[in-house]
C-alpha angles and dihedrals in degrees: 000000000000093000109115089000110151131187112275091252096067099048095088108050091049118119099241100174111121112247126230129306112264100234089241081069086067097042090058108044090046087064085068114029101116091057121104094202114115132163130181120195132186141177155115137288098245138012096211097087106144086186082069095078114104099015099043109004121037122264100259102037117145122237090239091054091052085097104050087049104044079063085063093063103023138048101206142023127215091225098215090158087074085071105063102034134042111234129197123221091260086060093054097033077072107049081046087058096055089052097056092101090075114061094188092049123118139188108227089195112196115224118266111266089225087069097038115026096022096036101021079213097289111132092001106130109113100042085057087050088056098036094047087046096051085041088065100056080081085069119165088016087050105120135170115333111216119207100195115183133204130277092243092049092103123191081258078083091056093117097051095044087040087066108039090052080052094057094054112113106248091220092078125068097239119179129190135210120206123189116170105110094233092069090068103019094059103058090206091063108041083051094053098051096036084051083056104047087053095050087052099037092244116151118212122222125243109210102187102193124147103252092047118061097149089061089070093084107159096216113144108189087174140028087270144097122206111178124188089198102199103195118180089222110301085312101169088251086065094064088046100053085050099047076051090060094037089063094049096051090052080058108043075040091063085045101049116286115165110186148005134212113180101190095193126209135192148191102209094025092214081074094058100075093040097062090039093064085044087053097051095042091056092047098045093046088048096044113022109260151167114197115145113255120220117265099244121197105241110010110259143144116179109036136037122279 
């Protein structure tokens, strides 16, 4: 992911600490604080890593069996691949198949750029209609759609994106990223549209990456926590930004909180598998937990394979 990406030099002199809660962050952990689910779910952006084999996948792994064994490491996907291409039910009941072997896995699909960058969800309809029933043959591995919109898309477009968020059925866990800085640079308008999304039900995405700080917003409309983690390869900066997670979600935790989906990018993919299970260690040290680790070859945590 190239969004937020800055030149080596500067990562280390980047102020890192998580800001403040939002106070819908609050509002909305406080619906479910006397619950005891939690999930916790962590993965890649794509299966299809060829730099996997030898260190992730075996040697000789086809390119048609990546998938059946990323659900072997990992218990969800951030299905970016939905977003460039228009799939039909036949296509993901596949992909549902070869995960079969993982009965806690989802698919987190991205919304189809015909519907959010060509259309800016005006007249787009029909192609969600498409796009969300093709999205449901993944049934039971079906897990958090994200509709992420492009950097040009300002809060002078509320009212369009007002009523096609309206429009979303209420039954599906949708989640939108917004990236223009005057969604979160102008407090008026990051109030109005986070308001909205926790009326609806509707979770935001955190993207932490280096050149974005603003975009780390820590509004929760919902009881969830979906993360796009960007690390620089394993670069130190990349540990201390997680330990710095790790901490918050102990608090919202505490609040709450009912589930998390760390969607993880890097630079050097090599690199993606390694903070995960860094990731997943430390949370399951700090809360408890059981979720299953990657089976790294060989065995490492701070440095490449």
């Amino acid at each position: 992911m190239e969004f937020g990406k800055v030149p080596a030099p500067e990562l280390s002199v980047i102020d890192y600490a998580l800001p403040p809660d939002m106070p819908v962050t609050s509002a909305s952990l406080q619906k479910t604080a006397h619950t005891s689910q939690f999930k916790v779910h962590v993965g890649c952006a794509s299966w299809a890593q060829k730099v996997w084999k030898g260190n992730l996948y075996p040697p000789k792994t086809k390119d048609a069996d990546f998938l059946q064994e990323y659900v072997k490491h990992f218990n969800m996907i951030e299905l970016n691949t939905t977003h460039y291409r228009m799939y039909d039910a036949e296509a993901i009941r596949k992909w549902k198949e070869k995960a079969s072997g993982n009965p806690d896995f989802k698919f987190c699909p991205k919304f189809n750029q015909l519907i959010s960058h060509i259309k800016r969800l005006k007249g787009a309809d029909e192609l969600t209609t498409d796009f969300l029933e093709s999205m449901l043959a993944f049934e039971d591995k079906l897990g958090p759609l994200f509709l992420q919109l492009n950097d040009n898309f300002t809060p002078k477009d509320f009212p369009v994106l007002k009523a096609y968020l309206e429009s979303l059925p209420r039954d599906l866990e949708i989640s939108l990223e917004l990236r223009h800085r005057d969604w979160f640079g102008v407090p008026q308008n990051r109030d109005v549209i986070f308001e909205l999304m926790h009326k609806l039900g509707i979770g935001a995405i955190i993207t932490d990456t280096a050149g974005r700080r603003d975009v780390v917003h820590m509004g929760l409309p919902t009881s969830s926590l979906f993360l796009r983690f960007v690390g620089n390869a394993l670069h130190p900066t990349d540990y201390v930004r997680i330990e710095s997670w790790i901490e918050r979600i102990k608090e919202w935790r505490k609040k709450g909180l009912q589930s998390v989906y760390l969607g993880m990018h890097q630079s050097d993919e090599l690199a993606s598998p390694v903070l995960c299970d860094y990731f997943i260690e430390r949370i399951n040290k700090e809360l408890d937990l059981n979720v299953p680790r990657p089976f790294l070859t060989p065995p490492t945590q701070n440095t490449l394979f």
